[in-house]
N, C-alpha and C positions, 0 to 999 in steps of 0.2 A: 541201362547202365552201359558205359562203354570199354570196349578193350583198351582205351588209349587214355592213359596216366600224365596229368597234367606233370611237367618236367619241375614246377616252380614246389607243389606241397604234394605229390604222387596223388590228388584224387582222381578217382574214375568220374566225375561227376563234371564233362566236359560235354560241351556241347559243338556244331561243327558251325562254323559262319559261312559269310561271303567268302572267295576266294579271290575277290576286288579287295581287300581288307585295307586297311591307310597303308599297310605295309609293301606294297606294292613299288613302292619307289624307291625302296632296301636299300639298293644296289648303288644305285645314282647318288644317295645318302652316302652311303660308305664310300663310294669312290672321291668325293669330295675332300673327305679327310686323308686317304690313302693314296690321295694323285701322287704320282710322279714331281709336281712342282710343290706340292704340300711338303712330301718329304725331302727335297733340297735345303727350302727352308731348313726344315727342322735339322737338317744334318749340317746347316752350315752354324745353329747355335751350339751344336751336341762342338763340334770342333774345334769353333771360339773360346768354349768354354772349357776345352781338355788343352786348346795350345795348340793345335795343329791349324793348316791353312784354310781357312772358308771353302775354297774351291774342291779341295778332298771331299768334307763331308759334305758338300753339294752334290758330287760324282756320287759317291757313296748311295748318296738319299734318294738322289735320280733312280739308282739300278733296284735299290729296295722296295723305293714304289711302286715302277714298272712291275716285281717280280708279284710285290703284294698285289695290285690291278689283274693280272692275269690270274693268281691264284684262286683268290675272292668270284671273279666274273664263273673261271669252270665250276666253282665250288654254287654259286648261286643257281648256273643256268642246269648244272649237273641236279641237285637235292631240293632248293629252296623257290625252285619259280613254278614246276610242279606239285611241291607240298599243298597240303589242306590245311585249312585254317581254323584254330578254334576258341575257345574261349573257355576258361575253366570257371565254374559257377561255383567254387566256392573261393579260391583265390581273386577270381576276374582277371588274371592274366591272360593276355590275349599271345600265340603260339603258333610254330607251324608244327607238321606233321607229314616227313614225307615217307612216302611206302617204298620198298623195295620192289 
């Protein structure tokens, strides 16, 4: 039995995997949605649609993504590119685990 509590149904009944897991390309995933030119887009529909000028919530979405990119990257390379990987055996969620 393990000290470590699946986060999805609390079992102890976790098992550890590879640490190659699919998940491994996390980051490059998230960054995709969260680019810098993703969020212009979006902030230049969020502004068409409130009545302001495209090019505001293009500015806007630029600075939010950059901020979001940078955050996401320290948060990944800080907790989740070290974490262990595991797999709960009685949910089958697959998880990370990182240690202090």
């Amino acid at each position: 039995m393990s000290l470590i509590q699946c986060p999805y149904c609390q079992s102890t009944h976790v098992k550890q995997t590879d640490s190659s897991h699919a998940n491994a390309n996390y980051f490059e995933q998230l960054q995709r949605c969260i680019s810098p030119t993703q969020m212009a887009l979006f902030g230049m529909q969020l502004a068409k649609k409130a009545g302001f000028p495209p090019f505001t919530g293009a500015a806007i979405g630029v600075v939010v993504g950059g901020v979001l990119v940078i955050v996401s990257q320290y948060c990944y390379e800080k907790y989740y590119s070290n974490a262990k990987q595991y797999i709960c055996q009685d949910c089958h969620q697959h998880f990370a685990w990182a240690q202090s």
